[in-house]
py3Dmol code that shows the C-alpha trace and the ligand (Angstrom):
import py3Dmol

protein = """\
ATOM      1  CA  UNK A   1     -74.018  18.755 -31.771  1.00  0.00           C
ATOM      2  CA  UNK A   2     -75.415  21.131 -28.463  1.00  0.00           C
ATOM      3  CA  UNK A   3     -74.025  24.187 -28.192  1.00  0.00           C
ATOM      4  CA  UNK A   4     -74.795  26.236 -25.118  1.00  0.00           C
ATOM      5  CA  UNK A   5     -75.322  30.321 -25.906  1.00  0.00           C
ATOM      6  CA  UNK A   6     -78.572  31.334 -23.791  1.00  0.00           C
ATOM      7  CA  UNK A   7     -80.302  29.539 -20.643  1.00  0.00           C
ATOM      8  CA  UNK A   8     -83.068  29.166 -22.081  1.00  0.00           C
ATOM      9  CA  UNK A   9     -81.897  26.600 -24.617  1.00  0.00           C
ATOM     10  CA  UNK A  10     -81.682  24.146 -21.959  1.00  0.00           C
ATOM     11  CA  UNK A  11     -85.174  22.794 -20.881  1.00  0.00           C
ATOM     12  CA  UNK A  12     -86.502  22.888 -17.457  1.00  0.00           C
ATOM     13  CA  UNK A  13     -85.760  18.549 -16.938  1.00  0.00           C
ATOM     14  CA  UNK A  14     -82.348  19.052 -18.969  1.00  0.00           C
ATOM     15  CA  UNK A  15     -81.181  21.806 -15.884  1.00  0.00           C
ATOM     16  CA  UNK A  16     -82.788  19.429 -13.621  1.00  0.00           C
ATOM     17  CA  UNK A  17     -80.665  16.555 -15.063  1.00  0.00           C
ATOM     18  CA  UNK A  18     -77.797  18.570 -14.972  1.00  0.00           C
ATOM     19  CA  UNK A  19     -78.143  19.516 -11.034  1.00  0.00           C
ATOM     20  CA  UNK A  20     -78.913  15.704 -10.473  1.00  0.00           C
ATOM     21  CA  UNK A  21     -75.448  14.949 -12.333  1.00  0.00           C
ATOM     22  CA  UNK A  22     -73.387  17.859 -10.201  1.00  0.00           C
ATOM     23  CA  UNK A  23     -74.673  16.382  -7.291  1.00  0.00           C
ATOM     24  CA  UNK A  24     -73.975  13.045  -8.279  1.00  0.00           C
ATOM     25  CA  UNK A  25     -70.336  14.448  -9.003  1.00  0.00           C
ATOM     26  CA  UNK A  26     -70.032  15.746  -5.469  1.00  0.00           C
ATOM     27  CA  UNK A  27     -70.835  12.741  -3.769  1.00  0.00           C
ATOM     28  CA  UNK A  28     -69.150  10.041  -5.963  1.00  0.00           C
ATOM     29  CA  UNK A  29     -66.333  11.914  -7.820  1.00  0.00           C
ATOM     30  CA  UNK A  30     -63.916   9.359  -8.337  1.00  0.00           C
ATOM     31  CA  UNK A  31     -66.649   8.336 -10.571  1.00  0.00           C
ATOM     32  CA  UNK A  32     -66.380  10.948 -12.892  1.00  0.00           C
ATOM     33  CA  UNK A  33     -62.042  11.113 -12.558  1.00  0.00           C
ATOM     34  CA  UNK A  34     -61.710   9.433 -15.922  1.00  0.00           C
ATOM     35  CA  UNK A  35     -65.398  10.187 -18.037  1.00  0.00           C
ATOM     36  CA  UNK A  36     -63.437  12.796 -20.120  1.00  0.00           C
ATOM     37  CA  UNK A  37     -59.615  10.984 -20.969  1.00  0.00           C
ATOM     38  CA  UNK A  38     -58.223  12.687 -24.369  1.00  0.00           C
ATOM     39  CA  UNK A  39     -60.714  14.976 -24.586  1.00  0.00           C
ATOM     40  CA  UNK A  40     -59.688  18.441 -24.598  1.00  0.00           C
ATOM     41  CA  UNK A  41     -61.653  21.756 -23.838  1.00  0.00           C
ATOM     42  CA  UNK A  42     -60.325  25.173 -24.713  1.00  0.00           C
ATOM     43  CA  UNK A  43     -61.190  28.239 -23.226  1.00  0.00           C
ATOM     44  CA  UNK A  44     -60.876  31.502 -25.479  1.00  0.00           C
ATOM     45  CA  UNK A  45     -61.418  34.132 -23.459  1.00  0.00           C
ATOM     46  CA  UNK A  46     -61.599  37.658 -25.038  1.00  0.00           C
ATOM     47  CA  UNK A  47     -62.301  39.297 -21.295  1.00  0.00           C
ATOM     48  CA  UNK A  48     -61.148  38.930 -18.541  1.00  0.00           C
ATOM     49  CA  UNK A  49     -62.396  36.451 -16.037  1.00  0.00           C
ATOM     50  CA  UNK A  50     -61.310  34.677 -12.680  1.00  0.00           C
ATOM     51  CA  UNK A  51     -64.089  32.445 -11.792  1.00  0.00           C
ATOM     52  CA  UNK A  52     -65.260  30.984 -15.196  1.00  0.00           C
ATOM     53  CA  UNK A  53     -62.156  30.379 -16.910  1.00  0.00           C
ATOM     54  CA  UNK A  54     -60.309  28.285 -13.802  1.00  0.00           C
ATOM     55  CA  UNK A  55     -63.726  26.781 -13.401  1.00  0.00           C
ATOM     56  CA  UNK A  56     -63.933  24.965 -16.571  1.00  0.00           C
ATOM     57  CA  UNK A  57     -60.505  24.366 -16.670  1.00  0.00           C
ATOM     58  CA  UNK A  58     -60.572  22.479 -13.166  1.00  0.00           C
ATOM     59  CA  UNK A  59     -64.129  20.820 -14.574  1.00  0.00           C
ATOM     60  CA  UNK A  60     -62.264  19.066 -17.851  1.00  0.00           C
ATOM     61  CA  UNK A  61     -58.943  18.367 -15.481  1.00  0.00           C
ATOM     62  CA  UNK A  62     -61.223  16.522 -12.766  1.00  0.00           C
ATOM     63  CA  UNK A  63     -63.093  14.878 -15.634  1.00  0.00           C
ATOM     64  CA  UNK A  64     -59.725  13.475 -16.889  1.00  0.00           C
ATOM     65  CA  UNK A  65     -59.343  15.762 -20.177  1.00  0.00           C
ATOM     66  CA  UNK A  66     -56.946  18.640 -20.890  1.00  0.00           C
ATOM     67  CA  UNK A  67     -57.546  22.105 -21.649  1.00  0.00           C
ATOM     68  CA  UNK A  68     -56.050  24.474 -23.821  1.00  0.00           C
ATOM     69  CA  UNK A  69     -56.661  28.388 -24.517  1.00  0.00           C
ATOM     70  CA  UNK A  70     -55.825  32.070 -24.276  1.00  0.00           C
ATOM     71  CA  UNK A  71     -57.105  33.946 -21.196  1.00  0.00           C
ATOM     72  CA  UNK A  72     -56.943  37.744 -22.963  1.00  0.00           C
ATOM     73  CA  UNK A  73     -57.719  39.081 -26.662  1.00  0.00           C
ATOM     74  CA  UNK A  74     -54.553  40.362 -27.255  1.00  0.00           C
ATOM     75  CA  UNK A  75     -52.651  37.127 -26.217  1.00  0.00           C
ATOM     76  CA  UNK A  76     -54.426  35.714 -29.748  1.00  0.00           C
ATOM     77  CA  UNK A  77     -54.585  36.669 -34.105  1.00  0.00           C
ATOM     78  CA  UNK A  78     -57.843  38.490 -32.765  1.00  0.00           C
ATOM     79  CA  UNK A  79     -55.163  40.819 -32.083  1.00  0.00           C
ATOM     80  CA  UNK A  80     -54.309  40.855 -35.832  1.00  0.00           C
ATOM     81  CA  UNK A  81     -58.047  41.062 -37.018  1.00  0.00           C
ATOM     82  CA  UNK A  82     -58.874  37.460 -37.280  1.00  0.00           C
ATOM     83  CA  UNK A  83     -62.627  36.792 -36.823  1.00  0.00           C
ATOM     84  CA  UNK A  84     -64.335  34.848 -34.597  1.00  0.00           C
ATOM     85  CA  UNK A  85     -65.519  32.930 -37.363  1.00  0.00           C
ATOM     86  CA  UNK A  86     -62.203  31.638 -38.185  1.00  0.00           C
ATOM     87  CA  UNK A  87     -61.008  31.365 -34.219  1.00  0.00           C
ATOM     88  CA  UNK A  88     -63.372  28.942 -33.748  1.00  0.00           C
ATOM     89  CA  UNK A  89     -62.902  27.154 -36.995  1.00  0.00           C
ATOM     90  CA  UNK A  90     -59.421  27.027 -36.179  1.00  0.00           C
ATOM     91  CA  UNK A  91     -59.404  25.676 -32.579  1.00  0.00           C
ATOM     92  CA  UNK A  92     -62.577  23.368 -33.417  1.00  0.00           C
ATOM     93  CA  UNK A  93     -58.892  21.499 -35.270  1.00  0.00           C
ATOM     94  CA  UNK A  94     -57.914  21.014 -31.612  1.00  0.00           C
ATOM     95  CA  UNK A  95     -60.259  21.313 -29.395  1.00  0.00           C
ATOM     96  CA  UNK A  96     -63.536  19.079 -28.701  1.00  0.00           C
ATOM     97  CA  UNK A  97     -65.240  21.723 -27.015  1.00  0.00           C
ATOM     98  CA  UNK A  98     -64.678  25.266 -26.471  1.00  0.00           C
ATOM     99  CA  UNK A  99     -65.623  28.215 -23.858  1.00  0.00           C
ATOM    100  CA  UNK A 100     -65.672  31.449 -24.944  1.00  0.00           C
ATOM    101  CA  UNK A 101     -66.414  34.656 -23.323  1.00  0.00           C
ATOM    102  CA  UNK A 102     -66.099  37.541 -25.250  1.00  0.00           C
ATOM    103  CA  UNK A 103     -67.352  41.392 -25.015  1.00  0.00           C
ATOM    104  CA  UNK A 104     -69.706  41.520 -27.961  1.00  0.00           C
ATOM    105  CA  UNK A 105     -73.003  40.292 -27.421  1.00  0.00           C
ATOM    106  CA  UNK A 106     -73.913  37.495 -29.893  1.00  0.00           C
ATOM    107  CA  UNK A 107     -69.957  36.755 -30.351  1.00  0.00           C
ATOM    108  CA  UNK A 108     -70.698  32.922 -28.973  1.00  0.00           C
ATOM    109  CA  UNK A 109     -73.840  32.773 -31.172  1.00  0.00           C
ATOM    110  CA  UNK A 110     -71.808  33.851 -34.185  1.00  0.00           C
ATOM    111  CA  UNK A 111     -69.217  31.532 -33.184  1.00  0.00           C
ATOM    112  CA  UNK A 112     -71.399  28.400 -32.613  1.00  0.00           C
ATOM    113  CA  UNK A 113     -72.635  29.078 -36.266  1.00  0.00           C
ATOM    114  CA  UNK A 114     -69.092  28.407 -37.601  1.00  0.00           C
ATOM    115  CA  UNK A 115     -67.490  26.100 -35.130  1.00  0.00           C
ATOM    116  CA  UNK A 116     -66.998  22.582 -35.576  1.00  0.00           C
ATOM    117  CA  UNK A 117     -67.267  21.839 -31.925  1.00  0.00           C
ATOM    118  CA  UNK A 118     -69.894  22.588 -29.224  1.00  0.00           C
ATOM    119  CA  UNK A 119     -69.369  26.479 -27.917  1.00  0.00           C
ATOM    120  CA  UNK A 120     -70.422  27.476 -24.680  1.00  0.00           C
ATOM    121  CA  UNK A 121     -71.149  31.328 -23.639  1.00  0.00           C
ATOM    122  CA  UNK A 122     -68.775  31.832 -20.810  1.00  0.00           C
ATOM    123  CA  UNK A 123     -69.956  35.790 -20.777  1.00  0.00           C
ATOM    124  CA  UNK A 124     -71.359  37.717 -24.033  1.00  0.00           C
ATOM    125  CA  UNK A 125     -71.021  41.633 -23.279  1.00  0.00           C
ATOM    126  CA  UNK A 126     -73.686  42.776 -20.567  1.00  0.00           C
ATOM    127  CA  UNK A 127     -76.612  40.265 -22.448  1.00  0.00           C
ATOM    128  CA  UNK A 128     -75.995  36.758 -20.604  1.00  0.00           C
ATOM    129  CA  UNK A 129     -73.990  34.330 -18.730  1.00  0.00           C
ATOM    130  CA  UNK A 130     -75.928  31.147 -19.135  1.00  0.00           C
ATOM    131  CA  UNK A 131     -72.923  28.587 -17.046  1.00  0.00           C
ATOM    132  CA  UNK A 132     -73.133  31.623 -14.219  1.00  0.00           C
ATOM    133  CA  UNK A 133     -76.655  31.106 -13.830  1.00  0.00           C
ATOM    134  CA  UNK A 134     -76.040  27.230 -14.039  1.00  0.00           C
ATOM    135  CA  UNK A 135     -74.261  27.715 -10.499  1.00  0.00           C
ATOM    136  CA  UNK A 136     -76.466  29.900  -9.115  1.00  0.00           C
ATOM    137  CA  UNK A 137     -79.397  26.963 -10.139  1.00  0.00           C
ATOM    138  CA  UNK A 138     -77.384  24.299  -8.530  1.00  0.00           C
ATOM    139  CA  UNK A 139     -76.651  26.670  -5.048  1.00  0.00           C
ATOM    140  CA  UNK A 140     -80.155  27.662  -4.794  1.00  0.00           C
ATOM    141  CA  UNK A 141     -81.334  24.240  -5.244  1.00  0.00           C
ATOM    142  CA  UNK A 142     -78.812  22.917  -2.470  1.00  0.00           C
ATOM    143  CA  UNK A 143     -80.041  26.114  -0.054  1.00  0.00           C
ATOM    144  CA  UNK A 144     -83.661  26.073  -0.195  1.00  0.00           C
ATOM    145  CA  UNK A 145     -84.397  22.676  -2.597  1.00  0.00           C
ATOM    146  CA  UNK A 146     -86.741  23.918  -4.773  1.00  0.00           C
ATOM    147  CA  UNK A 147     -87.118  27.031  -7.320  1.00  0.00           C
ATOM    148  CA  UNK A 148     -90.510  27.617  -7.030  1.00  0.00           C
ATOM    149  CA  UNK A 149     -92.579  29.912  -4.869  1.00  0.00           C
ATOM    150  CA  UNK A 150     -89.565  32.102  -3.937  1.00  0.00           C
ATOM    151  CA  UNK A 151     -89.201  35.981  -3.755  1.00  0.00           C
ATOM    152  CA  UNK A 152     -85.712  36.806  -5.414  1.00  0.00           C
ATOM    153  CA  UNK A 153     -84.227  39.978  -5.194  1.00  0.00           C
ATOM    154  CA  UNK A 154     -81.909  41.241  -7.676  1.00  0.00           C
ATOM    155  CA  UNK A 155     -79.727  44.124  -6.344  1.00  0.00           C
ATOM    156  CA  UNK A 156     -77.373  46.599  -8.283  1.00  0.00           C
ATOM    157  CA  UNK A 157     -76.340  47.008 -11.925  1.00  0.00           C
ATOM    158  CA  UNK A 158     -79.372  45.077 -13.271  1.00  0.00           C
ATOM    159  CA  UNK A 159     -78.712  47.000 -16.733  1.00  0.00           C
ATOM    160  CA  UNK A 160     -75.215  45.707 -17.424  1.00  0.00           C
ATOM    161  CA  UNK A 161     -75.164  42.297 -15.392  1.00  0.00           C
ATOM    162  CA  UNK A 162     -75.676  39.337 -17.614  1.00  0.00           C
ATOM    163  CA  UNK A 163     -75.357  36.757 -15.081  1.00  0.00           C
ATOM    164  CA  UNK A 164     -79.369  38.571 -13.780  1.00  0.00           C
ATOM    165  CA  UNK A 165     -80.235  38.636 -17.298  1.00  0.00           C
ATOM    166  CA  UNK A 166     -79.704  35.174 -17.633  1.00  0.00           C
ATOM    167  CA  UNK A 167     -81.021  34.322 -14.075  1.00  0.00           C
ATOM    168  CA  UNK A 168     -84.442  36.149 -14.489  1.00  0.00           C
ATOM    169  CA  UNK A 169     -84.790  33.933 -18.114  1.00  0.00           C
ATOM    170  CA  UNK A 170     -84.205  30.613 -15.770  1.00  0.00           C
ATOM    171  CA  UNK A 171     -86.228  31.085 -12.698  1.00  0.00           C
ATOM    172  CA  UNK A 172     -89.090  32.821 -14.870  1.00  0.00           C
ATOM    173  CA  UNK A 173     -89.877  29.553 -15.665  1.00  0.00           C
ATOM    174  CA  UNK A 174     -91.026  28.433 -12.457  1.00  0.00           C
ATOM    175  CA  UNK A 175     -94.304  28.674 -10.960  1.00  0.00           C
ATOM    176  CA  UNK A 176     -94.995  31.368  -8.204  1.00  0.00           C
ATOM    177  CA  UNK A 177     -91.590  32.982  -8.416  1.00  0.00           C
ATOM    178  CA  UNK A 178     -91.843  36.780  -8.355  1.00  0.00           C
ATOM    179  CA  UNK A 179     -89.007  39.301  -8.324  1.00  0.00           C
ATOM    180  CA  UNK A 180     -87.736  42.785  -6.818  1.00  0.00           C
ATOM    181  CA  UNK A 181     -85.789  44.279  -8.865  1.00  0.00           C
ATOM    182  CA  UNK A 182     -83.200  46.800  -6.652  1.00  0.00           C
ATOM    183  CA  UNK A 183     -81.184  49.147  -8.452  1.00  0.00           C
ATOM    184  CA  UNK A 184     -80.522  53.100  -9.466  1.00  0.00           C
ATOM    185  CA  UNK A 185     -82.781  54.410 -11.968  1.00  0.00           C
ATOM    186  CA  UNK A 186     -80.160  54.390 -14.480  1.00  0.00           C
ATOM    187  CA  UNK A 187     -79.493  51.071 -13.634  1.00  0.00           C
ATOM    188  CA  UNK A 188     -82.053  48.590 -14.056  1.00  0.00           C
ATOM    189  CA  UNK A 189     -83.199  45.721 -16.111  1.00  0.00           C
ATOM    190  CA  UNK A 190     -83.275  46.378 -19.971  1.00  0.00           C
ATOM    191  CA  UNK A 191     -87.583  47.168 -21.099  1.00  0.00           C
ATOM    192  CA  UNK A 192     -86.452  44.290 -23.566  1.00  0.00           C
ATOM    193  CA  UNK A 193     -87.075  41.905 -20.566  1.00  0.00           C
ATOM    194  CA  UNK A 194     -89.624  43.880 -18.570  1.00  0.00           C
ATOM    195  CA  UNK A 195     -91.281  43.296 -21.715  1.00  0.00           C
ATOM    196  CA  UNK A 196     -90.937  39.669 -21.453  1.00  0.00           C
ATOM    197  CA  UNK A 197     -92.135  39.315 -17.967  1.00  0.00           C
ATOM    198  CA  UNK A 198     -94.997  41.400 -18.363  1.00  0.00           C
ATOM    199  CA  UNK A 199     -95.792  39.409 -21.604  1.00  0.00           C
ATOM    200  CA  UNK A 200     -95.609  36.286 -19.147  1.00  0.00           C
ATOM    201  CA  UNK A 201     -97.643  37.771 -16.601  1.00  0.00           C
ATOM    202  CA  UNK A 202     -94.713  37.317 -14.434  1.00  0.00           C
ATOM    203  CA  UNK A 203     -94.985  39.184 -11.455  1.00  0.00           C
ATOM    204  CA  UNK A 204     -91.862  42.103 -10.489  1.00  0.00           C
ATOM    205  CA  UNK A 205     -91.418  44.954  -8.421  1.00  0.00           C
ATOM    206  CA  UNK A 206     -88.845  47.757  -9.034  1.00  0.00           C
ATOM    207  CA  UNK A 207     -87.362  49.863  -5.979  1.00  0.00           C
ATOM    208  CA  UNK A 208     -84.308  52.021  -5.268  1.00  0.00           C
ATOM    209  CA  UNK A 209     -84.232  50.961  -1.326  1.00  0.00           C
ATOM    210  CA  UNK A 210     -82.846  48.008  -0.675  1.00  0.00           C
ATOM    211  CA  UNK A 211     -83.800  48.558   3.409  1.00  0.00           C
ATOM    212  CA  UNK A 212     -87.954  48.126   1.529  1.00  0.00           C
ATOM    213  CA  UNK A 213     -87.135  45.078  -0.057  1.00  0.00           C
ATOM    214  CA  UNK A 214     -84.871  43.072   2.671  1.00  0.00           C
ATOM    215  CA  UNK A 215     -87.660  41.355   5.102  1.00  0.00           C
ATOM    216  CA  UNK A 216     -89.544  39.921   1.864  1.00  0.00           C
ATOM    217  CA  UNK A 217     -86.858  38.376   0.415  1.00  0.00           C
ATOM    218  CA  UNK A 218     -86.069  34.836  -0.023  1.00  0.00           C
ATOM    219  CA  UNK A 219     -83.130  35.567  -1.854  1.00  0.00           C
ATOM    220  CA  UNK A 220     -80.468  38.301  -2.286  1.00  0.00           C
ATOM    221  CA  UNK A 221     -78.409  38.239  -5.505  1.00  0.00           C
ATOM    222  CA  UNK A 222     -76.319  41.029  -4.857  1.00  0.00           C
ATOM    223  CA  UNK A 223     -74.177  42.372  -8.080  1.00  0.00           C
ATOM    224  CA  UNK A 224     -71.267  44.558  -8.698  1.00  0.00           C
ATOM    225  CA  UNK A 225     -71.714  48.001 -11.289  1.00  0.00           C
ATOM    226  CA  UNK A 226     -70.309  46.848 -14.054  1.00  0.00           C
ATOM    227  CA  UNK A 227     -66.927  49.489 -14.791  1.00  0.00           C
ATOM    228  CA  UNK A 228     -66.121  47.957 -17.677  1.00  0.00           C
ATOM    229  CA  UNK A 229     -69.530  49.031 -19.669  1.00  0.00           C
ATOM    230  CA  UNK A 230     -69.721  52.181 -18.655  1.00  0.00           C
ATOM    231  CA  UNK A 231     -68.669  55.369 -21.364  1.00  0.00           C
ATOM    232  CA  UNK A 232     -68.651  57.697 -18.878  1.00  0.00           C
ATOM    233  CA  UNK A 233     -65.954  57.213 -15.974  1.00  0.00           C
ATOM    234  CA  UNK A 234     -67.695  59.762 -13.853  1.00  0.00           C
ATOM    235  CA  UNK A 235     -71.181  58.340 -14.085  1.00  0.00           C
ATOM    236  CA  UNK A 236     -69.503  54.733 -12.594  1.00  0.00           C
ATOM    237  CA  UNK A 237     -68.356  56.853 -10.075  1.00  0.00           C
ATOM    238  CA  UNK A 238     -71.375  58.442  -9.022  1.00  0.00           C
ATOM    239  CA  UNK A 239     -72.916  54.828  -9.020  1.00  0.00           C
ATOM    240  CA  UNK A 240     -70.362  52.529  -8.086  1.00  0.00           C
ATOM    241  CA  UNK A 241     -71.634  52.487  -4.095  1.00  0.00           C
ATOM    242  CA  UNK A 242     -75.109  52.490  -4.526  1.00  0.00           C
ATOM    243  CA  UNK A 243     -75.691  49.453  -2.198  1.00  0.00           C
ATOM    244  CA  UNK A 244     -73.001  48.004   0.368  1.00  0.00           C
ATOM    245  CA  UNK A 245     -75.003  45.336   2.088  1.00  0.00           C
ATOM    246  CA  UNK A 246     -73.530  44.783   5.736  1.00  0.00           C
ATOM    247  CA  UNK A 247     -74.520  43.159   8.923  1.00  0.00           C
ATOM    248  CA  UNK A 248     -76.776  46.134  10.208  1.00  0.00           C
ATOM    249  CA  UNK A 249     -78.602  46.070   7.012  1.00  0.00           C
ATOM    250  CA  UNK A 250     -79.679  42.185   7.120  1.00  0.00           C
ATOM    251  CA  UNK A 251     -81.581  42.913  10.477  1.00  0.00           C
ATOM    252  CA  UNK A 252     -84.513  42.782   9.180  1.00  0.00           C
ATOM    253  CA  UNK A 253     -83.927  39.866   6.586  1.00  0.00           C
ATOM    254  CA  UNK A 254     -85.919  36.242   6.785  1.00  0.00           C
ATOM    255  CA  UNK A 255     -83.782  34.097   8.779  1.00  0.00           C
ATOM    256  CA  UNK A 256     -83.505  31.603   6.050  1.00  0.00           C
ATOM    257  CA  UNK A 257     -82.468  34.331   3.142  1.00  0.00           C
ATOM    258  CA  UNK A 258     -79.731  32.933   0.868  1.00  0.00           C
ATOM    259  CA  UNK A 259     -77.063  35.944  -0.541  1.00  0.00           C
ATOM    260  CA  UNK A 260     -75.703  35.128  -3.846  1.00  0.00           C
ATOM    261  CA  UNK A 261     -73.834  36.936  -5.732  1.00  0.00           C
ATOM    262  CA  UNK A 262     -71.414  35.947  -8.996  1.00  0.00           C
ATOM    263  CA  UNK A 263     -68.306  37.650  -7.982  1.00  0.00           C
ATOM    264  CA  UNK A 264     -66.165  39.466  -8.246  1.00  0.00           C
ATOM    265  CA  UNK A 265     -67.642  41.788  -5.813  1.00  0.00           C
ATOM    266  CA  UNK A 266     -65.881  45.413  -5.064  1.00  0.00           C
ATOM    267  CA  UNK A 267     -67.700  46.969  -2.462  1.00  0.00           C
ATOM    268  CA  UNK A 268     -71.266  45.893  -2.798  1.00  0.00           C
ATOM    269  CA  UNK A 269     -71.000  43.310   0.335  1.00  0.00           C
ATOM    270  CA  UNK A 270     -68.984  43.812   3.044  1.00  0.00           C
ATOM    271  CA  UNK A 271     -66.517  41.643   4.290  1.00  0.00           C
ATOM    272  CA  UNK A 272     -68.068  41.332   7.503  1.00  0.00           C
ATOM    273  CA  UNK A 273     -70.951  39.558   6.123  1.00  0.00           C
ATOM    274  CA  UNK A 274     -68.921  36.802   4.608  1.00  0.00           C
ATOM    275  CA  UNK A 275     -69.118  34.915   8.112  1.00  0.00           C
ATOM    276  CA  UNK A 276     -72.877  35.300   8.336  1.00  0.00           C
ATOM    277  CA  UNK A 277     -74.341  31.615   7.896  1.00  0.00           C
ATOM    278  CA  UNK A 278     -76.890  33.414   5.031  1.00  0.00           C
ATOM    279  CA  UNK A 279     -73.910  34.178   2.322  1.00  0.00           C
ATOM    280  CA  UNK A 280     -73.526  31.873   0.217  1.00  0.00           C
ATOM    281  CA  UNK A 281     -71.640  33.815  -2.561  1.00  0.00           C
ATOM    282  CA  UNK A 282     -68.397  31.081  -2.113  1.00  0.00           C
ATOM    283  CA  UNK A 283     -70.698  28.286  -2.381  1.00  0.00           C
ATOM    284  CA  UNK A 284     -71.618  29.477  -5.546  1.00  0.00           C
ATOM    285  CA  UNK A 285     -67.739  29.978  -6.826  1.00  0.00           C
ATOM    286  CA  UNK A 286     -67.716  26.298  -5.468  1.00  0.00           C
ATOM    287  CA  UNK A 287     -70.540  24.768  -7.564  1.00  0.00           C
ATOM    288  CA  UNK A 288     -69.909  26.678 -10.233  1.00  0.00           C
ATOM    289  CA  UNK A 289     -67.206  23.875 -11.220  1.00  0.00           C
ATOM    290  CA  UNK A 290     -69.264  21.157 -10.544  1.00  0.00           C
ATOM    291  CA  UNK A 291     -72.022  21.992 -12.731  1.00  0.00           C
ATOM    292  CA  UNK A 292     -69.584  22.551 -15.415  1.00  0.00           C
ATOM    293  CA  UNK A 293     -68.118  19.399 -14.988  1.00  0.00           C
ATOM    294  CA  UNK A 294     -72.005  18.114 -15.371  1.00  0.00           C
ATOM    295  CA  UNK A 295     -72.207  20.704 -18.792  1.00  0.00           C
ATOM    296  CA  UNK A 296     -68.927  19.341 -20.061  1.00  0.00           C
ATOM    297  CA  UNK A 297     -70.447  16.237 -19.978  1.00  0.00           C
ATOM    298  CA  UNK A 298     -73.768  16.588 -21.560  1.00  0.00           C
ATOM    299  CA  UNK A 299     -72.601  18.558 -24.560  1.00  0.00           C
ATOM    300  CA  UNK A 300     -69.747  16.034 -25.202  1.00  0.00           C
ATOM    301  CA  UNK A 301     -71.941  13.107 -25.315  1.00  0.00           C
ATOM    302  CA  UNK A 302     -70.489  11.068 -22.578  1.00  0.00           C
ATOM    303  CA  UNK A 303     -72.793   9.042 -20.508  1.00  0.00           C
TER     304      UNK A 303
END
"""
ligand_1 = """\
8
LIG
N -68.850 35.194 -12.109
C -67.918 35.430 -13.061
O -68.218 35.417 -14.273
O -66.665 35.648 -12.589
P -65.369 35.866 -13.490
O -65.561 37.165 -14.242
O -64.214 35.888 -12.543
O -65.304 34.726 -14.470
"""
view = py3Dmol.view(width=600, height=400)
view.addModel(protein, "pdb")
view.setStyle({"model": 0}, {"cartoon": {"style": "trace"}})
view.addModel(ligand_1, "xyz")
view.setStyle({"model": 1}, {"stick": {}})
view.zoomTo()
view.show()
């Protein structure tokens, strides 16, 4: 039994297997209507979430299962004290799979310990959101077909954002990738993975000016400043605006630059770039369900 709890568990050809299978499900999906009939996923989701909850839901309904769940802590016993030991033991009784995000890092890995059933990370605290960088995979390899030899730009709150954590661990993996790193100085990347890539010899830059960076870049992952980790409301504040990419400011960008970015955004991309050809942050919200569906599939078993 697979569980999934960090990108990296997933081999290079098993991501590549999975994109092959989401774009197999986006050309042929009648194919896949039925693959998952009585199987049932639940989502247990201790935070809150949009994107990744309806996306998995929407993968097991289009795969022909049903889903099951609680979309906040306190709608659950956690509310009472119950572990996430014994959630998981308990829904593994109805459930043949289970997504769980949750805002303890580690929570999933504890959990796949204990559960009966495959667990997927859906989100662990500000360490990583594997399924997040999943869709980001599958839209960068439908943009620019390939994940080597590209300069990625990660822009924002690269301290708290999992889904770059998780995204620097998958595309480190690929030959001639380098990456600027675009943040605040009390914002960026965690010296546990600075460590890593300079351990790999992978090659990084780190700048405040995102104006520097722009005409190198093959691709913009733009992310929001995380509110939600911050213990200081004022220093959010101060930080919150740090970047607001609009129109003016992709002058100087490649012609060919792809703009990701997980969602939800606040103010970190302006509306008016949503109609530029370059954005392809709805894309993303897009695939995101089909390589889920793909996920759902591999960890179940079903060929
Ligand atoms: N990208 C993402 O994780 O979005 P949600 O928080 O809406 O799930």
């Amino acid at each position: 039994m697979r569980s999934l709890i960090d990108i990296i568990d997933l081999t290079v050809e098993e991501i590549d297997e999975l994109i092959a299978t989401a774009n197999d499900i986006i050309a042929n999906p009648d194919k896949y209507a039925e693959k998952c009939k009585r199987k049932k996923l639940a989502t247990l989701f201790f935070e809150p979430s949009t994107r990744t909850r309806l996306s998995f839901e929407a993968a097991m309904l289009e795969l022909g299962g049903s889903v099951l769940g609680f979309s906040a802590a306190n709608n659950s016993s956690a509310a009472k004290g119950e572990s996430v030991s014994d959630t998981v033991r308990t829904v593994g009784c109805y459930a043949d799979i289970i997504a769980m995000r949750h805002p303890k890092e580690g929570a999933p890995m504890i959990a796949s310990m204990r559960s009966p059933v495959p667990i997927i990370n859906a989100g662990d605290g500000g360490h990583n959101h594997p399924t997040q960088t999943l869709a980001d995979l599958l839209t960068i390899q439908r943009e620019k077909g390939r994940f080597d030899h590209l300069t990625v730009g990660l822009c924002g709150d690269l301290k708290f954002g999992r889904t770059v954590h998780s995204l620097i661990h998958a595309l480190s993996r690929y030959e001639g990738v380098q990456f600027v790193m675009i943040s605040p100085d009390e914002l960026k990347v965690p010296e546990y993975i600075i460590q890593e890539l300079e351990k790999e010899g992978i090659p990084y830059t780190e700048t405040r000016s995102l104006e520097e960076a722009m005409p190198t870049l093959d691709i913009l992952y733009m992310t929001r400043v995380q509110r939600e980790r911050f213990f200081n409301e004022a220093d959010y504040i101060r930080l919150k605006d740090s970047y607001i990419l609009t129109p003016d400011k992709l002058e100087t960008a490649k012609k060919e630059l792809s703009i990701l970015h997980p969602l939800p955004r606040v103010n970190e991309i302006s509306v008016a770039v949503d109609d530029d050809p370059r954005a392809c942050y709805f894309k993303q919200v897009m695939n995101g369900k089909y390589i889920r569906m793909a996920l759902i599939l591999k960890l179940l078993e079903v060929a």
